[in-house]
C-alpha positions in Angstrom: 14.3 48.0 28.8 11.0 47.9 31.2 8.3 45.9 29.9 4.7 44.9 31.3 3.7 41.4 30.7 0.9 39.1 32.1 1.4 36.8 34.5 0.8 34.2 31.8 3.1 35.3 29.5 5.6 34.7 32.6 8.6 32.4 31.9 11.6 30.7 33.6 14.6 33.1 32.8 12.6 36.3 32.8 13.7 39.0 35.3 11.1 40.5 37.6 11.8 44.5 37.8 8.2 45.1 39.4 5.0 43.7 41.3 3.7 47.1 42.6 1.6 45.1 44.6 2.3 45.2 48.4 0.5 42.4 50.6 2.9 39.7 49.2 3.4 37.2 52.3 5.2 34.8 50.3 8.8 36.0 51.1 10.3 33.6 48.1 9.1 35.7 45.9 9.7 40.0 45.1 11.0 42.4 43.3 13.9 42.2 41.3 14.4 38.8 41.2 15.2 36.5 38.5 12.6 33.4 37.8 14.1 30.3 37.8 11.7 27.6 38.6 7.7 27.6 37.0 6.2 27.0 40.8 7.4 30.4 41.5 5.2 31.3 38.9 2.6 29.3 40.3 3.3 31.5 43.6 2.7 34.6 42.1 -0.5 33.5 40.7 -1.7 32.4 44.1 -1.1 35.7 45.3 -3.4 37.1 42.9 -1.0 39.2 40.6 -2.0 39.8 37.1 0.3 42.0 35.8 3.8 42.4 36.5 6.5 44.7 34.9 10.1 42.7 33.9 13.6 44.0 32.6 14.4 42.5 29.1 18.3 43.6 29.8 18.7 41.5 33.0 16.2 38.3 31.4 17.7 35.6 29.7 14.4 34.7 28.1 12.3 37.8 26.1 8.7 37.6 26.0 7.3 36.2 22.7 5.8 39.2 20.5 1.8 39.0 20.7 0.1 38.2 17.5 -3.1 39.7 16.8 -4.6 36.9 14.6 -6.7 34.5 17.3 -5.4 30.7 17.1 -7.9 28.4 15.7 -9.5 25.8 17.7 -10.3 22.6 16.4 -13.4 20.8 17.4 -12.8 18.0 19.3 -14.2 14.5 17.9 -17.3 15.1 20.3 -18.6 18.1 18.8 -17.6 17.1 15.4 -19.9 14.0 16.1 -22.7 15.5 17.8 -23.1 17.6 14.0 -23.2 13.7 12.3 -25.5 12.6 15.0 -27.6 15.9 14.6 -27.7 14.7 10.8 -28.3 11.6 11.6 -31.0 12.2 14.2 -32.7 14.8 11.4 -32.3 12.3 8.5 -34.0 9.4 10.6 -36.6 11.3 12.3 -38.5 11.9 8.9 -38.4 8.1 8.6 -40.1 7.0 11.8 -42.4 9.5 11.3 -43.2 7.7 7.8 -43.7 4.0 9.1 -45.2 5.2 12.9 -48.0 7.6 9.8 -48.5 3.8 8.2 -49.1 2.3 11.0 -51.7 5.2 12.1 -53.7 4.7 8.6 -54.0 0.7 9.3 -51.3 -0.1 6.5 -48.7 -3.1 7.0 -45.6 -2.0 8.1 -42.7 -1.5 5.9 -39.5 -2.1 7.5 -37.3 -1.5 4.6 -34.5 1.3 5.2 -34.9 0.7 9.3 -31.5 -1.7 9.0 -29.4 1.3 7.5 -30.8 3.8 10.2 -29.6 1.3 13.0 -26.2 0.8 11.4 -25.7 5.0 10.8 -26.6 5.4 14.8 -24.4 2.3 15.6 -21.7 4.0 13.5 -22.2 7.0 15.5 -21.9 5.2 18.8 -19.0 3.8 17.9 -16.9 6.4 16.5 -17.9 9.2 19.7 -20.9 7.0 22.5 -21.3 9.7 24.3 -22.7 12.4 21.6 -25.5 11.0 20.0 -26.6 10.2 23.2 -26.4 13.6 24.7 -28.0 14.9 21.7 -30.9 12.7 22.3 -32.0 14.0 25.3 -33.0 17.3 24.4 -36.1 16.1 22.4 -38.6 18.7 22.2 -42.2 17.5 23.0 -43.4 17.8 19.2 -40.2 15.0 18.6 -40.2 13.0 21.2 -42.0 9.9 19.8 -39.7 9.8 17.2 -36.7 10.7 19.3 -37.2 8.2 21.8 -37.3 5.2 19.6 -33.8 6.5 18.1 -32.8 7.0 21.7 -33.9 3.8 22.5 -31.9 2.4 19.9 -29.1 4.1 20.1 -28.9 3.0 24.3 -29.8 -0.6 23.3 -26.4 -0.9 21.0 -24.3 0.8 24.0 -25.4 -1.6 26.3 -25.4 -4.2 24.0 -21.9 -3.6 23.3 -20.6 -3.3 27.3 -22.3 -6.5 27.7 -19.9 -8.1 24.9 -23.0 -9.3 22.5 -21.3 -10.0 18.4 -22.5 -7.5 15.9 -25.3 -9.4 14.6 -26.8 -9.4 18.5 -26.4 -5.6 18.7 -27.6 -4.7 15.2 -30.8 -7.0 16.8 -30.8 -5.3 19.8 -31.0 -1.8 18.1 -33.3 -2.1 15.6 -35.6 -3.9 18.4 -34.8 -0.1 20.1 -36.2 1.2 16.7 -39.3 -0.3 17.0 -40.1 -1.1 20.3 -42.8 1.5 20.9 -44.1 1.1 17.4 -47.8 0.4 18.9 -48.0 3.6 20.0 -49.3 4.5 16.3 -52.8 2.7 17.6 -53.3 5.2 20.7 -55.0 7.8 20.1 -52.8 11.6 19.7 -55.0 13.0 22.1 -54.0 10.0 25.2 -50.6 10.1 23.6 -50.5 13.5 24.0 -51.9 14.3 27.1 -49.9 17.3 28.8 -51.5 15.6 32.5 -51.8 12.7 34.3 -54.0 10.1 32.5 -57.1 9.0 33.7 -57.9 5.0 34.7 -59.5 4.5 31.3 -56.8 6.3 29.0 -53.9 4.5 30.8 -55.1 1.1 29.9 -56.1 2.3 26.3 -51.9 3.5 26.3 -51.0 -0.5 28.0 -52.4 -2.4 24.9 -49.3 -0.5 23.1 -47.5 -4.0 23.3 -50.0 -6.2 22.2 -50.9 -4.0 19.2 -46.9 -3.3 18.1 -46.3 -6.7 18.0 -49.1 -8.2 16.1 -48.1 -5.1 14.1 -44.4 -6.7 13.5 -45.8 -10.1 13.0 -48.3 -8.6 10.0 -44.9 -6.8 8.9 -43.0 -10.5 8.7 -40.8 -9.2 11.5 -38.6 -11.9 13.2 -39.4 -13.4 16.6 -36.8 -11.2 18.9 -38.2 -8.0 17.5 -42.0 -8.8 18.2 -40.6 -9.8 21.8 -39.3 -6.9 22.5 -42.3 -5.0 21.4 -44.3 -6.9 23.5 -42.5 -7.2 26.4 -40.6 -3.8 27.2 -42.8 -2.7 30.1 -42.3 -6.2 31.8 -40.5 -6.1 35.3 -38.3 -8.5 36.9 -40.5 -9.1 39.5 -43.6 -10.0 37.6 -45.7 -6.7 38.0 -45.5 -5.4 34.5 -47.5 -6.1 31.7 -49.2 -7.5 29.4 -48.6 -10.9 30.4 -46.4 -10.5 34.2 -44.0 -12.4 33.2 -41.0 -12.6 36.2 -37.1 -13.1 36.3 -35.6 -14.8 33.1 -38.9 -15.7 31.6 -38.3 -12.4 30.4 -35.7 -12.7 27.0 -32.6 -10.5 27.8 -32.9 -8.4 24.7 -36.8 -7.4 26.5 -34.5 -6.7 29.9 -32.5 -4.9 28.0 -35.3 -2.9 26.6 -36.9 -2.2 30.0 -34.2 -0.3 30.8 -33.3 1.5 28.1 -36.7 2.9 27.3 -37.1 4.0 31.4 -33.9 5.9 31.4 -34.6 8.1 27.8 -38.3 8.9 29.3 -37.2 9.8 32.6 -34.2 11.9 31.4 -36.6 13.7 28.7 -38.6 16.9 28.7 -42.0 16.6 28.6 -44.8 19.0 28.9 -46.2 17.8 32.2 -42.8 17.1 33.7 -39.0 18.1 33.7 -36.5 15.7 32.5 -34.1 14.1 35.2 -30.4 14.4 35.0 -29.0 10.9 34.0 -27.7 11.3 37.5 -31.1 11.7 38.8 -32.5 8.6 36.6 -29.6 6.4 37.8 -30.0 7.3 41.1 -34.0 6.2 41.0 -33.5 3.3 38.8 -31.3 1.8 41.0 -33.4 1.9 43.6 -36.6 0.7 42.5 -36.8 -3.4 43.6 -37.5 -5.6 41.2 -38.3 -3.4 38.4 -35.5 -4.5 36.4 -32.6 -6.8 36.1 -30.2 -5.9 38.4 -27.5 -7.1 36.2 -28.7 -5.6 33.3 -29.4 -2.5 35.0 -25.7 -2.2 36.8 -24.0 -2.9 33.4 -26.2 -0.4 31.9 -24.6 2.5 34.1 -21.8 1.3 33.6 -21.8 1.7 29.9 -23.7 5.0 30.2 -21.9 6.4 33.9 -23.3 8.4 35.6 -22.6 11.7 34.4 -22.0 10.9 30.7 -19.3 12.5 28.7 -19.9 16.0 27.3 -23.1 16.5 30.4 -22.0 19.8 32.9 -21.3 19.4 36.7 -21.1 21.3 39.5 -18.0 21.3 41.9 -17.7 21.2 45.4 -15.1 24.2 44.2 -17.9 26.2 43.2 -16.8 25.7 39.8 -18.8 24.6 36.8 -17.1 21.7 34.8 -17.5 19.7 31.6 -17.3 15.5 31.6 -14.5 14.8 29.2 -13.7 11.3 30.1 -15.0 8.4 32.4 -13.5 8.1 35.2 -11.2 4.8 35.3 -11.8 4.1 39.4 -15.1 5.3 39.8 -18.2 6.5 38.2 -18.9 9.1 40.9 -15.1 10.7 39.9 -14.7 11.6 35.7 -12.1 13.6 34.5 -14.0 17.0 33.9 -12.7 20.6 32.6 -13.6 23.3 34.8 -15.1 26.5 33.1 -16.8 28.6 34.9 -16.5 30.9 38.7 -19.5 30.5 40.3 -18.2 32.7 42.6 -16.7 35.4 40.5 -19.9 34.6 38.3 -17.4 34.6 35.0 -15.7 32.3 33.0 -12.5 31.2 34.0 -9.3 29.6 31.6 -10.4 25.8 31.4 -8.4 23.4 34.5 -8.3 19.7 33.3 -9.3 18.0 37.0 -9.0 13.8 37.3 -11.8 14.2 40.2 -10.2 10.3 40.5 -6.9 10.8 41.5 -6.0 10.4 45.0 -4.3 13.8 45.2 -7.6 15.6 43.9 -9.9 17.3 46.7 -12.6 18.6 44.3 -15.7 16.7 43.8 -18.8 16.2 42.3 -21.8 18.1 44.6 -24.8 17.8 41.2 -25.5 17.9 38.1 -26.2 21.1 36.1 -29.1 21.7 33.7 -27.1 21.7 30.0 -30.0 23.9 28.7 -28.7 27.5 30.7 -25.0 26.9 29.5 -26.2 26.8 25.6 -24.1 30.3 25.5 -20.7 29.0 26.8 -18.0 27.6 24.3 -18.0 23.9 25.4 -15.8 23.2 21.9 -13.1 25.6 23.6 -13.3 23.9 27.1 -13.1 20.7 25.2 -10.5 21.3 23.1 -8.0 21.4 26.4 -8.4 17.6 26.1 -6.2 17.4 22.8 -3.9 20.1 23.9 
């Protein structure tokens, strides 16, 4: 009995009747022959055969009967956080809104609540890092106050925790992410949200932020770290920040710490005068500008972020478009990534786990690709290859 079969559906023990193809150059492979081994399988792919016919009398192995009901994929833990941290994100967004409104009217501060926000996004970091964090980069510009000093947050614990701080130090640092830009509530909505470049006047109006979110935290009964970091997040290493140019370690660590992290979520965020960066982009920058920050803060930093995050898109040196599913273990530069997607053929193709690391690997990394034109593709279903 003659039947036709994909070449996927091709097994060891099955018995090749027909190709009905005829530019084969491969001479270890042909008609009417029996496969014995899966890289002459691998052959037959490479030679671009789809279909093939096979005899079930002369196979040792039948073809498995097609089922017409689809096999369920389950969502990988990234996806199934990114809906928590999409909770999370919604739940706490309503909240900074709430004190950043206080604030606006003149009223103290109320701080209560803010500790259980830090702990849900630090209990979000630590079950998945990479989601909430991907999540928070596609603030829209109505959000992004709010967003960024979630953000914030959420990259202060991260780095907090590659830099091997206890759990009372990153709780600090976080909810010193929380409410680092809390001064903003002073500046008026029109500076604040300029769509252009602001003028002399306007940007010195927007540099009392500091001064006026930590005298803020001090009317609020807020400890001494938090009001630092408030004050003293736009300080650089080199003593050319503000308010007060401080230089080097006069600077506290957890005010490093927040130099960084409140530089990277603005320069990889939307806004209406400018396009977001690719963390690749922002790393690239960051690391180049002397003296703004602390160089060991700053190297740990991408270190504990990379640089292409888990679950942002790539483009291969392949021509293939590829999803980050892990860090890579030798470099940053080489992650293990799924690729998707032909930019040749222009269509999806089935997902190829790649270690761009290993030494046998010739693919690479060429750029990063916008996640905002791939919204349509099913990431969960290139993910899930990760658990297969």
């Amino acid at each position: 009995m003659i039947k036709e079969i994909t070449v996927d559906e091709l097994r060891p023990g099955m018995f090749i009747h027909k190709l009905e193809v005829w530019w084969l150059k491969d001479k270890r492979i042909r008609n009417q022959m029996l496969i014995t081994d899966p890289r002459q399988i691998a052959m037959l792919r490479n030679e671009g055969i789809q279909q093939l016919w096979i005899d079930l009398n002369r196979s040792v192995q039948i073809p498995a009967a097609k089922t017409s009901v689809k096999k369920r994929v389950a969502r990988s833990p990234f996806f199934q956080e990114l809906d928590r941290a999409q909770q999370i994100f919604q739940q706490g967004k309503s909240q900074v809104m709430a004190l950043f409104n206080e604030a606006r009217l003149g009223h103290h501060l109320n701080l209560a609540g803010t500790l259980d926000l830090v702990d849900e996004i630090a209990g979000s970091i630590r079950r998945e890092p990479s989601a909430l964090l991907s999540l928070a980069r596609l603030k829209s510009h109505d959000d992004y106050t709010w967003l960024h000093s979630m953000a914030v947050c959420g990259l202060m614990i991260t780095l907090a925790q590659k830099m091997g701080l206890d759990e009372k130090q990153v709780q600090r640092v976080g909810m010193g992410g929380l409410l680092h830009d809390v001064g903003k509530a002073a500046v008026p909505l029109a500076i604040l949200n300029k769509p252009g470049k602001l003028s002399d006047e306007e940007f010195e109006i927007m540099r009392q932020h500091p001064v006026i979110g930590a005298q803020m935290l001090i009317q609020a009964g807020a400890d001494g770290d938090l009001q630092d970091i408030a004050l003293h997040h736009h300080e650089k290493y080199d003593g050319s920040g503000y308010p007060h140019q401080l230089q080097g370690e006069a600077i506290s660590l957890y005010s490093r710490m927040a130099a960084v992290c409140d530089v990277y979520d603005a320069l990889t965020s939307t806004r209406v005068y400018r396009k977001g960066w690719t963390p690749a982009e922002a790393m690239h920058n960051m690391l180049s500008w002397r003296g703004h920050f602390d160089n060991q803060v700053l190297h740990t930093f991408v270190r504990a972020i990379g640089i292409y995050p888990v679950g942002s898109l790539v483009r291969l040196a392949s021509g293939r478009v590829a999803l980050v599913v892990k860090a890579g273990e030798r470099s940053l530069l080489r992650p293990v990534v799924h690729a998707f997607w032909s930019l040749h053929a222009q269509r999806e193709v089935k997902p190829e786990r790649i270690d761009l690391g290993d030494s046998f690997c010739t693919d690479s990394i060429i750029g990063a690709e916008e996640s905002q034109l791939w919204i349509h593709a099913d990431l969960n279903r290139v993910w899930a290859l990760e658990s297969a």
